[in-house]
C-alpha positions as CSV (number, residue, x, y, z in Angstrom):
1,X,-18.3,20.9,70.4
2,X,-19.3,17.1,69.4
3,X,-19.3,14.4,72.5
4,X,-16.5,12.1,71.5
5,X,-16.9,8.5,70.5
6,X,-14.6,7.4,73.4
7,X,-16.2,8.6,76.3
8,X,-18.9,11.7,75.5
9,X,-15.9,14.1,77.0
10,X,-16.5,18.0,75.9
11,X,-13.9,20.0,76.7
12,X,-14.7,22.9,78.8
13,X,-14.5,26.5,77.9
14,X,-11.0,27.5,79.6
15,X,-9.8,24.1,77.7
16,X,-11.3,25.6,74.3
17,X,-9.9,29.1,75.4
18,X,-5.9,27.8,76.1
19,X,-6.4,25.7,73.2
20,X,-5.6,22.6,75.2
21,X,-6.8,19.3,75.1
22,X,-9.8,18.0,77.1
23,X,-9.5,14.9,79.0
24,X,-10.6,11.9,77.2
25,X,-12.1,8.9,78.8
26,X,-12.6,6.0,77.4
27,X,-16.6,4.8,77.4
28,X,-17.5,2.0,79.4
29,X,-19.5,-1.1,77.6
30,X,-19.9,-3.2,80.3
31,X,-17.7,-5.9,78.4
32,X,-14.5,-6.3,80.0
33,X,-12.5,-7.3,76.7
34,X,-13.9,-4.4,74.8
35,X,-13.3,-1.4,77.9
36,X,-9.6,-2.9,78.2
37,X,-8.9,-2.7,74.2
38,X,-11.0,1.0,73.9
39,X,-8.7,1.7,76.8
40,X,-5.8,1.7,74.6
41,X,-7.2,4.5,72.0
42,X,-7.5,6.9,74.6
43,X,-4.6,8.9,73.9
44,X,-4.1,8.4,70.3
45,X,-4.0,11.6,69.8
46,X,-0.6,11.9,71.7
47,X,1.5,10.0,68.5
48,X,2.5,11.1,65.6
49,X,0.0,10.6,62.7
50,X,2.4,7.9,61.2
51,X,1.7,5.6,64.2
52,X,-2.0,5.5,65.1
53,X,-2.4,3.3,61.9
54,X,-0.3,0.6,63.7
55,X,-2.5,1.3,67.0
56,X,-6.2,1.2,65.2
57,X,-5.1,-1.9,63.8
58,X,-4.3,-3.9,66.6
59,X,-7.1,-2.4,68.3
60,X,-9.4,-3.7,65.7
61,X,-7.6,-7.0,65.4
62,X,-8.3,-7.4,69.5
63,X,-11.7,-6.0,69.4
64,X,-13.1,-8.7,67.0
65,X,-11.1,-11.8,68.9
66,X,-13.0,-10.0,71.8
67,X,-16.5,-9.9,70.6
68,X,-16.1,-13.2,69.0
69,X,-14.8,-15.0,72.6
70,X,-18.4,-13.0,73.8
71,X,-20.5,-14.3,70.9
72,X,-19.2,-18.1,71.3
73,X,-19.8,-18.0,74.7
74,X,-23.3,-16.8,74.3
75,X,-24.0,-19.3,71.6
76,X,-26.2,-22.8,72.8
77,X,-23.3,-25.6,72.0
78,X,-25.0,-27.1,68.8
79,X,-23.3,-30.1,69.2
80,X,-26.3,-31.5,71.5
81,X,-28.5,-30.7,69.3
């Protein structure tokens, strides 16, 4: 089976048998921000299909206020310059 996007869990072979569902961890970046909000898509899976829109959305909406905050802080200030 394919290694998921949130955390490379497979499920095993009993799982696959029962027709369960694996655990699903959600993969670490190494950027706090970004492992809180992945965090939060985890168990998607568990709502109904009319509700993971609302759930992507805000996880999108938080990811890029996330990775901007990391970007500005990277950045030199250009005021000095």
């Amino acid at each position: 089976m394919a290694e998921s996007l949130l955390g490379g869990a497979t499920p095993t072979h009993a799982s696959e048998a029962s027709g369960s569902v694996p655990e699903i961890r959600a993969a670490q970046t190494g950027v706090a921000g970004v492992d809180r909000v992945l965090s939060q898509v985890v168990n998607v899976h568990e709502l109904p299909v009319a509700e993971r829109v609302a759930v992507f959305e805000r996880v999108h909406d938080e990811l890029r206020r996330s990775l901007d905050a990391d970007q500005s802080a990277a950045r030199p200030d250009d005021a000095g310059a």
